[in-house]
C-alpha positions in Angstrom: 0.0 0.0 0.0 1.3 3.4 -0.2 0.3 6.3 1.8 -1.4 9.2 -0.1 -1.8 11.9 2.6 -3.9 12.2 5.9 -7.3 13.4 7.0 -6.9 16.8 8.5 -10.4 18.0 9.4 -14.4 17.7 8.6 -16.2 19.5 6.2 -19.7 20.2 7.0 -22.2 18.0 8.9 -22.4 15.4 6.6 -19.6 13.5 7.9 -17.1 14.7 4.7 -13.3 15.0 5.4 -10.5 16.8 4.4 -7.4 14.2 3.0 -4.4 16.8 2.4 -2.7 14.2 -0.1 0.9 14.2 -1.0 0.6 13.5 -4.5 1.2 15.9 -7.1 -2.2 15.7 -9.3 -5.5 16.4 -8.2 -7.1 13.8 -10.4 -6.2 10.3 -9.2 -9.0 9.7 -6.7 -12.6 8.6 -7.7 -15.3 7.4 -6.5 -15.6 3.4 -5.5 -11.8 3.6 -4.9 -10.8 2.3 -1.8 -8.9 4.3 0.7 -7.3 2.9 3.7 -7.3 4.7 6.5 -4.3 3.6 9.5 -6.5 4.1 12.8 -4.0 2.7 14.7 -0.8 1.5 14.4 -0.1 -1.1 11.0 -4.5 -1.2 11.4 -5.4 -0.3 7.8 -9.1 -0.3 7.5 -10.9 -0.3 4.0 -13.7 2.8 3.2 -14.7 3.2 0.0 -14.9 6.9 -1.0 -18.4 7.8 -2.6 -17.8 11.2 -3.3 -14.1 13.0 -4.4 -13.9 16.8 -4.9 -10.3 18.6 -5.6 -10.7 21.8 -2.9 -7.3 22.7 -4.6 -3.8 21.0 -5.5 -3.5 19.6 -2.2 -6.5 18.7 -0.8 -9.8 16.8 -1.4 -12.9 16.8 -0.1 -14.6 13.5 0.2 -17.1 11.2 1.9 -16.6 7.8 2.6 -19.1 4.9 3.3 -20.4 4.2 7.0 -19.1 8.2 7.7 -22.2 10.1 7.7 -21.8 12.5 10.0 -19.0 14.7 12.3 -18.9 13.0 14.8 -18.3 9.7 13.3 -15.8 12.1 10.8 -13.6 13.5 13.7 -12.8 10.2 15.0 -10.7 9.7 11.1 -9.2 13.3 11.8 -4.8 13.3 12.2 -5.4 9.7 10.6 -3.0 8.5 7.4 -4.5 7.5 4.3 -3.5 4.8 1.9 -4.2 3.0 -1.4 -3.6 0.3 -3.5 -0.8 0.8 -6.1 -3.3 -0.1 -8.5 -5.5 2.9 -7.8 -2.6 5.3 -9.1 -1.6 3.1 -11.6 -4.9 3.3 -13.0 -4.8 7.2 -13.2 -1.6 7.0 -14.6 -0.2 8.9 -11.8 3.6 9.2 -11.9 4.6 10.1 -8.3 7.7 9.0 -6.4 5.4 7.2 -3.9 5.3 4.4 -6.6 8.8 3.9 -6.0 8.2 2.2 -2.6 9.4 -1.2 -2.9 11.9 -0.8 -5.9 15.5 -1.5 -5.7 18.0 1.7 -5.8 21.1 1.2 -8.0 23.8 3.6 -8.2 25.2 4.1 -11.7 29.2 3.4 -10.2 28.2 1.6 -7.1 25.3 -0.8 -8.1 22.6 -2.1 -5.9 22.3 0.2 -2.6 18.8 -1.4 -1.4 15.3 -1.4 -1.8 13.5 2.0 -1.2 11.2 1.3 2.3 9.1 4.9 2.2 9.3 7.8 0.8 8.8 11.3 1.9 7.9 14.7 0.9 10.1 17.2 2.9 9.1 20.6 1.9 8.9 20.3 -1.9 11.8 17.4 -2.5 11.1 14.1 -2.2 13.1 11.7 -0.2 13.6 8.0 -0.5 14.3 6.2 2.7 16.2 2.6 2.7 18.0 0.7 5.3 21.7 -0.1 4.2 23.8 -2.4 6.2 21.1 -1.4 9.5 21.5 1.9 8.7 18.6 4.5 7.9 20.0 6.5 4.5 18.0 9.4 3.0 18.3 9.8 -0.9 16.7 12.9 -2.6 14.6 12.1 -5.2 16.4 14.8 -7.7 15.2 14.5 -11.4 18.6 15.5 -12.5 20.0 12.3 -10.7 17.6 9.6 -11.7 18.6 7.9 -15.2 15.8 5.1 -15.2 12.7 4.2 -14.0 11.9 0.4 -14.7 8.4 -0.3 -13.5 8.2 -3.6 -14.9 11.1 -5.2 -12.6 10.7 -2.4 -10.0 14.5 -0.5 -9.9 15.4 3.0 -9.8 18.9 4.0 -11.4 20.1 7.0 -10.3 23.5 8.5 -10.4 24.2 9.4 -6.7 26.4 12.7 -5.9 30.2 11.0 -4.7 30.5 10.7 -1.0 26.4 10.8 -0.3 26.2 7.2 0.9 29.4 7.6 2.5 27.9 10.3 5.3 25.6 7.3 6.1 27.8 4.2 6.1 31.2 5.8 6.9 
């Protein structure tokens, strides 16, 4: 699953929320999709949105089966949404969160490890892996990534000398 943003408030009476995604098109989300919202910790449960407005790049207004009014909305609020790859495969979205699970190799160093999460830290985006029990941070730079194979899941970038180093010593 990936995670496409959070809920961040209520709208209205109604039971809608606000999900403030982190994915760089407003037009990926319909209705029937299934979102999966993380009440607690690693518990992902299933809603299927029935209604998906774009309030601007960055957040959507939607409703959600079994949700039908604030009350019942407000309990969802601070919670972390996910989806199926398949939902923004389907919309063709191309977003670094459908890296999650592909192998990094560096042009001169090879295969660094398989990208765990990433992350949107201001406006870069950040792949997180663990090498050798480490936690290494690799931006996401367009400028640095020379292939993106989808069909056997890698990312070949061309990492600045000395980046893995500050992690691994």
């Amino acid at each position: 699953m990936l995670r496409v943003g959070k809920i961040v408030a209520t709208h209205g009476l109604q039971g809608a929320v606000v999900l403030q995604q982190i994915i760089d098109d407003t037009g990926w989300l319909k209705k029937g999709d299934v979102l999966f919202i993380e009440l607690r910790r690693e518990s992902f449960i299933p809603y299927f949105v029935e209604t998906a407005k774009a309030a601007n790049d960055t957040e959507y207004i939607i409703t959600i089966d079994d949700v039908t009014n604030a009350e019942e909305a407000k309990k969802l609020v601070g919670k972390t949404a996910y989806v199926k790859e398949e939902v923004l495969e389907k919309a063709k979205v191309d977003s670094p969160l459908m890296y999650i699970g592909f192998n990094l190799v560096d042009k001169t160093r090879g295969g660094v490890g398989t990208i765990e999460d990433v992350l949107l830290m201001g406006k870069q985006w950040i792949a997180r892996l663990t090498v050798d029990g480490k936690e290494v941070l690799v931006p996401l730079v367009e400028d640095m990534i020379l292939d993106v194979n989808y069909k056997n899941k890698y990312l070949r970038m061309d990492l600045p000398e000395g980046l893995l180093d500050v992690y691994l010593g």
